[in-house]
C-alpha positions in Angstrom: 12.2 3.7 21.7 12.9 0.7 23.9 10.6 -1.5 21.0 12.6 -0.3 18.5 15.3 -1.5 20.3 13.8 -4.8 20.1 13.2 -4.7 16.9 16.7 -3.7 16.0 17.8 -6.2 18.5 16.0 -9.5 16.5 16.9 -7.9 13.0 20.7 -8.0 14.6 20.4 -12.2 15.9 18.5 -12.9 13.0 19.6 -16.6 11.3 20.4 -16.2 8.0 21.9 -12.6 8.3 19.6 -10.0 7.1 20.1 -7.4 4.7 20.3 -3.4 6.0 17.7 -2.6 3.8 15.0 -4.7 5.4 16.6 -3.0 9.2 15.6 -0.1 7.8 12.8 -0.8 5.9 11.0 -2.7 9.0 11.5 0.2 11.3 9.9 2.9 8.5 6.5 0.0 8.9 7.0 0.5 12.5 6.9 4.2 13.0 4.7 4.9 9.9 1.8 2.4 11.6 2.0 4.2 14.7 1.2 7.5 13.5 -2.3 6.4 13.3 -2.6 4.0 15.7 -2.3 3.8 19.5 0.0 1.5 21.7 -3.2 0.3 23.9 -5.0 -0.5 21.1 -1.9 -2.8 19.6 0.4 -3.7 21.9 4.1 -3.2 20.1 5.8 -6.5 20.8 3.2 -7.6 18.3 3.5 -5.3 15.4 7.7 -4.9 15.4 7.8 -8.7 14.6 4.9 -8.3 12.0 6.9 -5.3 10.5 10.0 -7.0 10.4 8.1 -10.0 8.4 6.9 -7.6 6.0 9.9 -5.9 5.3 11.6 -9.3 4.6 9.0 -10.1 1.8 8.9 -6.4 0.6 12.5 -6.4 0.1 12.7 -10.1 -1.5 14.7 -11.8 1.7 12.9 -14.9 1.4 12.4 -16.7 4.5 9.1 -18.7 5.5 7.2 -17.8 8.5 8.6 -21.1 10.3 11.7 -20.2 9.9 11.1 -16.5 11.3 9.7 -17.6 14.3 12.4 -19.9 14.9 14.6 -16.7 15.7 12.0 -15.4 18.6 12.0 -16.4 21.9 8.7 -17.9 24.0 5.8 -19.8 22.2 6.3 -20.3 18.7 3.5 -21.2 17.3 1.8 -18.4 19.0 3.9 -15.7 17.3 3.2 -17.4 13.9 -0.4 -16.8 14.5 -0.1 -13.1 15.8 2.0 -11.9 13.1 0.1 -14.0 10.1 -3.1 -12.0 11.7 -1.4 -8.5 12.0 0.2 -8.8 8.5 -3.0 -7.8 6.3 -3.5 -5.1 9.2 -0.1 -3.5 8.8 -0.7 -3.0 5.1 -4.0 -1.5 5.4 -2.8 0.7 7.5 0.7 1.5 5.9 -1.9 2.3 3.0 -0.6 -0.5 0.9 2.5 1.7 0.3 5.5 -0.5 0.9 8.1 0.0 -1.7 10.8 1.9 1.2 13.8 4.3 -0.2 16.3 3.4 2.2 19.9 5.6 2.6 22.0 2.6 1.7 21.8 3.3 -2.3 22.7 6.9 -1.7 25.6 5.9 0.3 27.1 3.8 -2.2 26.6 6.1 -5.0 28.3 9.0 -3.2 31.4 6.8 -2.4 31.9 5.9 -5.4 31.1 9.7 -6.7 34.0 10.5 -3.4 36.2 8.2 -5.0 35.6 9.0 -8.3 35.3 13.0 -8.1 37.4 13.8 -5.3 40.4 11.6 -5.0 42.2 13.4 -3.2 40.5 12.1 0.4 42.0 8.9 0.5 40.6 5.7 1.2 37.3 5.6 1.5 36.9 1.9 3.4 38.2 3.8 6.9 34.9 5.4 6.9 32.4 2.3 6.5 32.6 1.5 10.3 31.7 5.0 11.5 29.2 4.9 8.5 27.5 2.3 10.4 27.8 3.4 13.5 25.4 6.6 12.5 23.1 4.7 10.6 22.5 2.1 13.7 21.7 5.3 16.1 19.7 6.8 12.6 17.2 4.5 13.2 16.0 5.2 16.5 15.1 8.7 15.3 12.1 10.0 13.0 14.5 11.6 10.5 13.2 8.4 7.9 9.4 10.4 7.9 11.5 14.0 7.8 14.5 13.9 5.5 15.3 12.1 1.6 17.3 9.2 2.0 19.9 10.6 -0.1 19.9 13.6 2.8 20.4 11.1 5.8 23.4 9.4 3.4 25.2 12.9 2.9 24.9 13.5 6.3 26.3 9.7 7.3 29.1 10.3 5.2 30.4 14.1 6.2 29.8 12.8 9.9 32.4 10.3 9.0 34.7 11.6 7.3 34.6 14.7 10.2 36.2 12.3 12.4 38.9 11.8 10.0 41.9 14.2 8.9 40.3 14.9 5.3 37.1 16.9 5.3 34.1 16.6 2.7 33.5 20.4 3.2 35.4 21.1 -0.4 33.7 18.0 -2.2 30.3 19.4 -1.5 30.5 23.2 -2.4 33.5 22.5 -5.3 31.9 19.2 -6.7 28.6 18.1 -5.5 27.0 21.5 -6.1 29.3 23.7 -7.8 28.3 27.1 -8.6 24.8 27.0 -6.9 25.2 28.8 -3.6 21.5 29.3 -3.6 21.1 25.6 -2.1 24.5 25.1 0.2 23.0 26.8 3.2 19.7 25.2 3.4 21.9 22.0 2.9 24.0 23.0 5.7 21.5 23.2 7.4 19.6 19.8 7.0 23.0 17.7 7.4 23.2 19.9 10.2 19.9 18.8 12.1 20.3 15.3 10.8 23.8 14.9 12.5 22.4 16.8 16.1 19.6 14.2 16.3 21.3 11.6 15.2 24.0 12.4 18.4 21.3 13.1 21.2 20.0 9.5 20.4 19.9 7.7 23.9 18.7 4.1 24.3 16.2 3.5 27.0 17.0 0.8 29.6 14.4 -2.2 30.1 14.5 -1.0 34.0 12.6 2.4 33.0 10.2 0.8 31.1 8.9 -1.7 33.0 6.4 1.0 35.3 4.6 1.9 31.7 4.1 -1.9 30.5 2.5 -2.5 33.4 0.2 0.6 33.1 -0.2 -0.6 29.1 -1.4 -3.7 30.4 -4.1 -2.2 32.5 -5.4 0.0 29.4 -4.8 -2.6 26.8 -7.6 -2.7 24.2 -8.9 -6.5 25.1 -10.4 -6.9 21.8 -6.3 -6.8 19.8 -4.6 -8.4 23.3 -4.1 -12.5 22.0 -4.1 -13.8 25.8 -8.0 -11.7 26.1 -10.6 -14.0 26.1 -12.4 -10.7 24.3 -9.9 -11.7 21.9 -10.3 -15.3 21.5 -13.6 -14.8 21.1 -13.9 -12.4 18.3 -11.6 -14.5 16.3 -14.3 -17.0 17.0 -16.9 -15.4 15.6 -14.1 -14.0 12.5 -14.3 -17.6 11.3 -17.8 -18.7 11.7 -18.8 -15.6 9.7 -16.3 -16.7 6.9 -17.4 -20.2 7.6 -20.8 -18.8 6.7 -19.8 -16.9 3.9 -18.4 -19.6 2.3 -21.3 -21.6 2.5 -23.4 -19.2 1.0 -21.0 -18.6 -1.7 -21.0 -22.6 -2.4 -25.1 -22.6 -2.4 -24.9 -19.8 -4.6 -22.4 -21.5 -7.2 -24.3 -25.0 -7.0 -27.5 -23.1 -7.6 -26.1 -21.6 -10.8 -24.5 -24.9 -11.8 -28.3 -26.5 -11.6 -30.0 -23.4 -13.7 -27.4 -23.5 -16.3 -27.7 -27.4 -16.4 -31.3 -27.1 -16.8 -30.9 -24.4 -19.6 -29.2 -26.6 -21.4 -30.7 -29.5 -21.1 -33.8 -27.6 -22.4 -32.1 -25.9 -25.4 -31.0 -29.9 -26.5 -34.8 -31.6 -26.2 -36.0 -28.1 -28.5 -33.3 -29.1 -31.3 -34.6 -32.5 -30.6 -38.3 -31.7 -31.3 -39.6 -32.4 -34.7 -40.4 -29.3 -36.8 -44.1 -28.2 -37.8 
């Protein structure tokens, strides 16, 4: 919870403003790569800025990697180098499966259904703010792995509007699904859950937390920790293998280039030959 806050807390400073969907879409890469992997093996303060990186190319808010870690605090150039190494990482392990369905869309489309549909509620712009408001606390839960996007929308939206005079209770059983009970209650009941997480969200305070970093740092995997010299090493040996690799793959190609050079130059001096 509290690195989520921090990721939420750059995606909020961020220079140029970014776009909702890559909020949401950086915190789905962060809880989805920590279902298989453990805080001591990679530390988080590591992976949220990597996730946020990735969701900003996923989602086509183009910003070079300069001009990302010109929005983080500390050493720079350091960051650049953490998150350009954890990037391939997070992919592999998000199974290369980074197209994200945020709630956003949904949200629109039943405004406009609202406004369309069901008139009679009045404005719908009073609502936005609150709208907001749900979707900010939203992300600090694991409803994103749980629930469809257009779920956690319909949800947004009654909680809003519950706050309000009108009521969305009519526009949902008279409109949305007229006619097919079968489906209201277990609807009911997901908005239900989704809206009772969603309010027993509680941010942590960086007080609290400060006892388990320093336990993380005592069972840190040294190989994934950048200030390791376990690290610093490995990476060392990471680029003399490719270095070698390389090499090898350059001896290989000029090795081919001489054989083929020589197979040609001996198919010429046989057209060359006199005949019998």
């Amino acid at each position: 919870m509290f690195y989520e806050q921090k990721l939420f807390e750059l995606c909020k400073i961020f220079k140029p403003a970014m776009p909702p969907s890559v909020v949401g879409t950086g915190f789905h890469y962060f809880k989805r790569f920590y279902l298989k992997n453990s805080v001591m093996d990679y530390h988080p303060r590591d992976i949220l800025a990597t996730c946020v990186y990735l969701a900003a190319k996923v989602d086509e808010f183009n910003v070079s990697i300069g001009s990302f870690v010109a929005n983080l605090r500390g050493d720079q150039e350091k960051a650049s180098g953490i998150i350009l190494n954890n990037e391939l990482l997070l992919m592999q392990q998000l199974g290369y499966q980074l197209t994200i369905h945020n709630p956003y869309r949904p949200i629109e489309g039943f405004l406009i259904d609202i406004k369309t549909r069901y008139s009679q509620i009045g404005s719908i712009d009073k609502v936005r703010p609150k709208i907001d408001e749900f979707l900010e606390n939203y992300y600090f839960t694991d409803l994103c792995l749980i629930y469809a996007p257009s779920q956690i929308a319909l949800a947004a939206i009654i909680h809003a509007f519950s706050q309000e005079p009108g009521s969305l209770d009519r526009y949902v059983i008279d409109v949305l699904i007229p006619g097919d009970e079968s489906h209201l209650g277990p609807l009911v009941e997901v908005i239900r859950s989704i809206r009772k997480t969603v309010r027993d969200v509680k941010r942590v305070s960086k007080d609290s937390i400060k006892p388990l970093e320093i336990k993380l740092e005592k069972c840190r995997n040294q190989a994934n920790n950048p200030d390791s010299d376990v690290y610093r090493q490995k990476m060392v040996e990471s680029l003399e293998a490719e270095d070698e690799r390389q090499a090898m793959k350059s001896a290989r190609i000029e090795e081919e280039t001489r054989r083929m050079d020589a197979e040609s130059l001996g198919d010429m001096q046989s057209l060359d030959s006199p005949g019998l």
